[in-house]
N, CA, C and O of each residue as an XYZ file, in Angstrom:
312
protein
N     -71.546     11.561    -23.804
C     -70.774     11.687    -25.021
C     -70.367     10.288    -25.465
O     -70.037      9.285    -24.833
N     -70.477     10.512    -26.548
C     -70.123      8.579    -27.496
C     -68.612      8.572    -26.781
O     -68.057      9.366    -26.021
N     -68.208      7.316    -27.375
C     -66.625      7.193    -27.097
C     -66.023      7.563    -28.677
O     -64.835      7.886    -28.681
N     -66.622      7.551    -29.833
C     -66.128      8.255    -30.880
C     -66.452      9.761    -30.962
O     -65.479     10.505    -31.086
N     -67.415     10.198    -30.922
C     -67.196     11.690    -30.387
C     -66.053     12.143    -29.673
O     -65.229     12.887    -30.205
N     -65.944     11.718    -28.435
C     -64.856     11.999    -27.605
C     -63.083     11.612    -27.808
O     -62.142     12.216    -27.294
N     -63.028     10.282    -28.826
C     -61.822     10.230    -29.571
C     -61.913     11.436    -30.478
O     -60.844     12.013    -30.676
N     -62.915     11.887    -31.023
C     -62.279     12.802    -32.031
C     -62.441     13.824    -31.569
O     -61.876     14.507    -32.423
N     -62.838     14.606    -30.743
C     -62.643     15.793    -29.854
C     -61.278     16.060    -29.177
O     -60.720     17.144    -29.009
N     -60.805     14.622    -28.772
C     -59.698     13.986    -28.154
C     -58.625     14.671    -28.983
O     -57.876     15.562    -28.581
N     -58.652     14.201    -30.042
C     -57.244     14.538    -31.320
C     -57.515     15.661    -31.635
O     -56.488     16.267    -31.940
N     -58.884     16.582    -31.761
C     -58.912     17.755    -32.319
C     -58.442     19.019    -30.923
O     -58.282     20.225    -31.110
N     -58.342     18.481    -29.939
C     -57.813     19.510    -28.632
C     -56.219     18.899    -28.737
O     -55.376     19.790    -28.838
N     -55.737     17.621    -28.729
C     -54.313     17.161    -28.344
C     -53.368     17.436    -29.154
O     -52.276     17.979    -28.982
N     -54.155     16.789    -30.540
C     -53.477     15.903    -32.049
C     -53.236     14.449    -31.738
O     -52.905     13.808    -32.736
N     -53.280     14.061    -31.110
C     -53.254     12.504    -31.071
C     -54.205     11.989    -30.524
O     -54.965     12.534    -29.722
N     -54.244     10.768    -30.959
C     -55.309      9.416    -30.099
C     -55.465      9.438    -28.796
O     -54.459      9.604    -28.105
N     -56.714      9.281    -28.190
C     -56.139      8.661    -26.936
C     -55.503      7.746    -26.589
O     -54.797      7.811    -25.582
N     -55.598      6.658    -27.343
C     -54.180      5.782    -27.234
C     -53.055      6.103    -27.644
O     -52.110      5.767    -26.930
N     -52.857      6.612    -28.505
C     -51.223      7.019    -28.511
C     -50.967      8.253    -27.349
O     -49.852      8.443    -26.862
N     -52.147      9.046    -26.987
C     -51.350      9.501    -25.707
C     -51.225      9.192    -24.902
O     -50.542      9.829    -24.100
N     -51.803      8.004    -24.579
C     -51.639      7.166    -23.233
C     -50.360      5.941    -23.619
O     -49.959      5.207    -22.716
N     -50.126      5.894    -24.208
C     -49.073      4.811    -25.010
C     -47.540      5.760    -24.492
O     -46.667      5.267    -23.777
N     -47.508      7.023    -24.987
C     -46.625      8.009    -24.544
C     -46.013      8.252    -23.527
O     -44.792      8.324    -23.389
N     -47.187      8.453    -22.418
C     -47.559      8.856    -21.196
C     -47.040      7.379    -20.340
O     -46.621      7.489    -19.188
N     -47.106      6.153    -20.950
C     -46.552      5.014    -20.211
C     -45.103      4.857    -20.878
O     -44.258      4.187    -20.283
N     -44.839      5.391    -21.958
C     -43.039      5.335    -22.278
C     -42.371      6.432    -21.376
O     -41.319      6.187    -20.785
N     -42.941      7.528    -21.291
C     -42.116      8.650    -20.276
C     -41.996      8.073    -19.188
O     -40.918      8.114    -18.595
N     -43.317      7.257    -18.569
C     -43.076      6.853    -17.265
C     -42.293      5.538    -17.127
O     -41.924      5.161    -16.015
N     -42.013      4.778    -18.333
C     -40.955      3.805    -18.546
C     -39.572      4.432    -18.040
O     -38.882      4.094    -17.078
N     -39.347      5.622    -19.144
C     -37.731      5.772    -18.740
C     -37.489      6.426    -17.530
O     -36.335      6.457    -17.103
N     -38.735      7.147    -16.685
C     -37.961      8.085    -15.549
C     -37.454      6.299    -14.746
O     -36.353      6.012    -14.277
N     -38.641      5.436    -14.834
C     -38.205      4.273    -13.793
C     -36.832      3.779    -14.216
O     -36.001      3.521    -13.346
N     -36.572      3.646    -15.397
C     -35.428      3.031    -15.728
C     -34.307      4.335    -15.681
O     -33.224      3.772    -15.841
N     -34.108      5.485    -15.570
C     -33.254      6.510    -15.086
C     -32.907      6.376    -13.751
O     -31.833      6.706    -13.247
N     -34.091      5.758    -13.070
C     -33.709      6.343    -11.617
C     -33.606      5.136    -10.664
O     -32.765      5.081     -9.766
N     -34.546      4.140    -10.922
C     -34.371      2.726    -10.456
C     -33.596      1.351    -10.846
O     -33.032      1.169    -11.925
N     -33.655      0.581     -9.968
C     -33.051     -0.491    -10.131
C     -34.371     -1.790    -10.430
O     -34.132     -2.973    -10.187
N     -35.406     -1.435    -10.848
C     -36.134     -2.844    -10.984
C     -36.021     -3.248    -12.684
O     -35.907     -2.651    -13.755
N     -36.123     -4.563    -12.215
C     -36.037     -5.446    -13.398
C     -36.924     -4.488    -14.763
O     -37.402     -3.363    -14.616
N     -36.946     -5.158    -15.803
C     -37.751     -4.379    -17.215
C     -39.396     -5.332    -16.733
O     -40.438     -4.733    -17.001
N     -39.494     -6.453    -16.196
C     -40.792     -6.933    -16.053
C     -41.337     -5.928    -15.069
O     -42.504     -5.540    -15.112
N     -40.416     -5.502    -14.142
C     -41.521     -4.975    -13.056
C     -41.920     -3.657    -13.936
O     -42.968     -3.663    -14.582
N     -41.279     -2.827    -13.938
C     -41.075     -1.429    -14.884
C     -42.407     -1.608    -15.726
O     -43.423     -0.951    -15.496
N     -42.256     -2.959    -17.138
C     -43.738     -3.159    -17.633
C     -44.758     -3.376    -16.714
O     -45.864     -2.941    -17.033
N     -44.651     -3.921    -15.693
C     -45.922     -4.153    -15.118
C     -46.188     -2.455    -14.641
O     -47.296     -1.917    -14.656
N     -45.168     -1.927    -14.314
C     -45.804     -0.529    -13.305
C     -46.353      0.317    -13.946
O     -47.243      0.993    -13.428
N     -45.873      0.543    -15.544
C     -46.194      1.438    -16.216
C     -47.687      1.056    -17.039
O     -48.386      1.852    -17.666
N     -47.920     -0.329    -16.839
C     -49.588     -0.766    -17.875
C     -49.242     -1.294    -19.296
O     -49.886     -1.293    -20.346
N     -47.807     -1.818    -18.916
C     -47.403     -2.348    -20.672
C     -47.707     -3.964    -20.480
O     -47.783     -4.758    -21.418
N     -47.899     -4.366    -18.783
C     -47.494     -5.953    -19.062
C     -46.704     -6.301    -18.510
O     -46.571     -6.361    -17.287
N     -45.795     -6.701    -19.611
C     -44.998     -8.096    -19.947
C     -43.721     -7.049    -20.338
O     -43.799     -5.895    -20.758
N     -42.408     -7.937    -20.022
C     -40.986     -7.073    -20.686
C     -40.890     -6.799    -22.384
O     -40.336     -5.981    -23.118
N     -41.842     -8.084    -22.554
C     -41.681     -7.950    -24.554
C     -42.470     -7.176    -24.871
O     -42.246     -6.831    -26.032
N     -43.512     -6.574    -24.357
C     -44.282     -5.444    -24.878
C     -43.819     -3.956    -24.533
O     -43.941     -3.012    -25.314
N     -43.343     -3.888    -23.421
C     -42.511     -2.808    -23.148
C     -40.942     -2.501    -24.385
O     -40.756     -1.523    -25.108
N     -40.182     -3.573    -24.237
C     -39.605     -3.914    -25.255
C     -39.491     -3.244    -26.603
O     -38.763     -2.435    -27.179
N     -40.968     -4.249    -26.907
C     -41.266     -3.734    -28.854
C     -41.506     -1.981    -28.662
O     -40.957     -1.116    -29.345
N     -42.335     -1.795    -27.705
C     -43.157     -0.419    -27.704
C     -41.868      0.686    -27.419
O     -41.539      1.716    -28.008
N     -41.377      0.063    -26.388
C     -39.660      1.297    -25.603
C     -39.131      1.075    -27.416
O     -39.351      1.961    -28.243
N     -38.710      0.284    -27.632
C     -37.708      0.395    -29.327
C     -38.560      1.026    -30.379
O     -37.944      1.564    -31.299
N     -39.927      1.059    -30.413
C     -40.589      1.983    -31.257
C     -40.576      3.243    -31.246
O     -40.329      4.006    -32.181
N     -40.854      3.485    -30.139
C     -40.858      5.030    -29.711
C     -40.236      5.990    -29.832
O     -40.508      7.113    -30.258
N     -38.720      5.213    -29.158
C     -37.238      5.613    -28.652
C     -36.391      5.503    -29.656
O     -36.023      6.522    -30.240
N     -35.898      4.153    -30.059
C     -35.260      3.631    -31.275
C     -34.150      2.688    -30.183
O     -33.097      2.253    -30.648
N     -34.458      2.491    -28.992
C     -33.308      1.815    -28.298
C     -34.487      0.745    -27.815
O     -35.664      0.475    -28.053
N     -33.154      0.233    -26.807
C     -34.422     -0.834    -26.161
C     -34.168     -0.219    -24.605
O     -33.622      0.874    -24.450
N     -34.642     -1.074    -23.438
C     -35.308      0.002    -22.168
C     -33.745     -0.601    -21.692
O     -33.283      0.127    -20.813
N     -32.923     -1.623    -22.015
C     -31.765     -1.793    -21.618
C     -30.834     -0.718    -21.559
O     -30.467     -0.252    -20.481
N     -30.403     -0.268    -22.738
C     -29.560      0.013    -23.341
C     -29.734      1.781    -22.862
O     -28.832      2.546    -22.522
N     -30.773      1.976    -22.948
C     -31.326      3.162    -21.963
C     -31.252      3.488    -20.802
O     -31.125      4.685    -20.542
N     -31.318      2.398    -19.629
C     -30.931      2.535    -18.734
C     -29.063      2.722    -18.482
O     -28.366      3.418    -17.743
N     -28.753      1.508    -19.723
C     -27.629      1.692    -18.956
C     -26.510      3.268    -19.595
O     -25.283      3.197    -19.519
N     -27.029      4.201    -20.018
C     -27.012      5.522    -20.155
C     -27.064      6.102    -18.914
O     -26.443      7.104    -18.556
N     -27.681      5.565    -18.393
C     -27.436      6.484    -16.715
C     -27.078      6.175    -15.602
O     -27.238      6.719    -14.509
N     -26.385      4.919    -16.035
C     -25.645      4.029    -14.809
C     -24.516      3.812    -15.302
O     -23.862      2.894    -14.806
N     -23.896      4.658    -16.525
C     -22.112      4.654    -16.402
C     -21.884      5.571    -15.743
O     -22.595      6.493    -15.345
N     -20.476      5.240    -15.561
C     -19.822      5.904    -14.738
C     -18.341      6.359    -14.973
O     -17.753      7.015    -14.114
C-alpha cells in the first residue's frame, strides 16, 4: 500500500492524520508524565518523541491552551 493511500484510509477509518494522531497520542502521554512524575519538561520531551522542551512547549500550549508547567503544577498543589 502507497503511504498516500494509507494516509487517506488512515483519516477515512480515524478522522485524522496520522500525524495529528500521533501528535495527540504524544500530548496524552506528555501530561500522564507530568501528572504523575517529577522529571524535568526536557526529559518528558525527550520520552514522549517531541525532542526538545520548546517543542513540547509550543505543541503542550497548542493543544491544551496551557503550557506543560502550569499543568503540572495542577497536580502538585496542595
Amino acid at each position: 500500500m502507497s503511504e498516500r493511500t494509507f494516509a487517506r484510509r488512515f483519516v477515512e477509518e480515524v478522522g485524522v492524520s496520522p500525524a495529528q494522531w500521533l501528535l495527540t497520542a504524544r500530548i496524552d502521554l506528555a501530561k500522564q508524565h507530568l501528572e504523575s512524575g517529577d522529571h524535568s519538561i526536557d526529559e518528558v520531551a525527550r520520552r514522549v518523541g517531541l525532542g526538545t522542551a520548546a517543542n513540547l512547549r509550543a505543541r503542550f500550549h497548542k493543544a491544551t491552551g496551557t503550557s506543560p508547567t502550569a499543568y503540572r503544577q495542577t497536580f502538585t498543589r496542595h
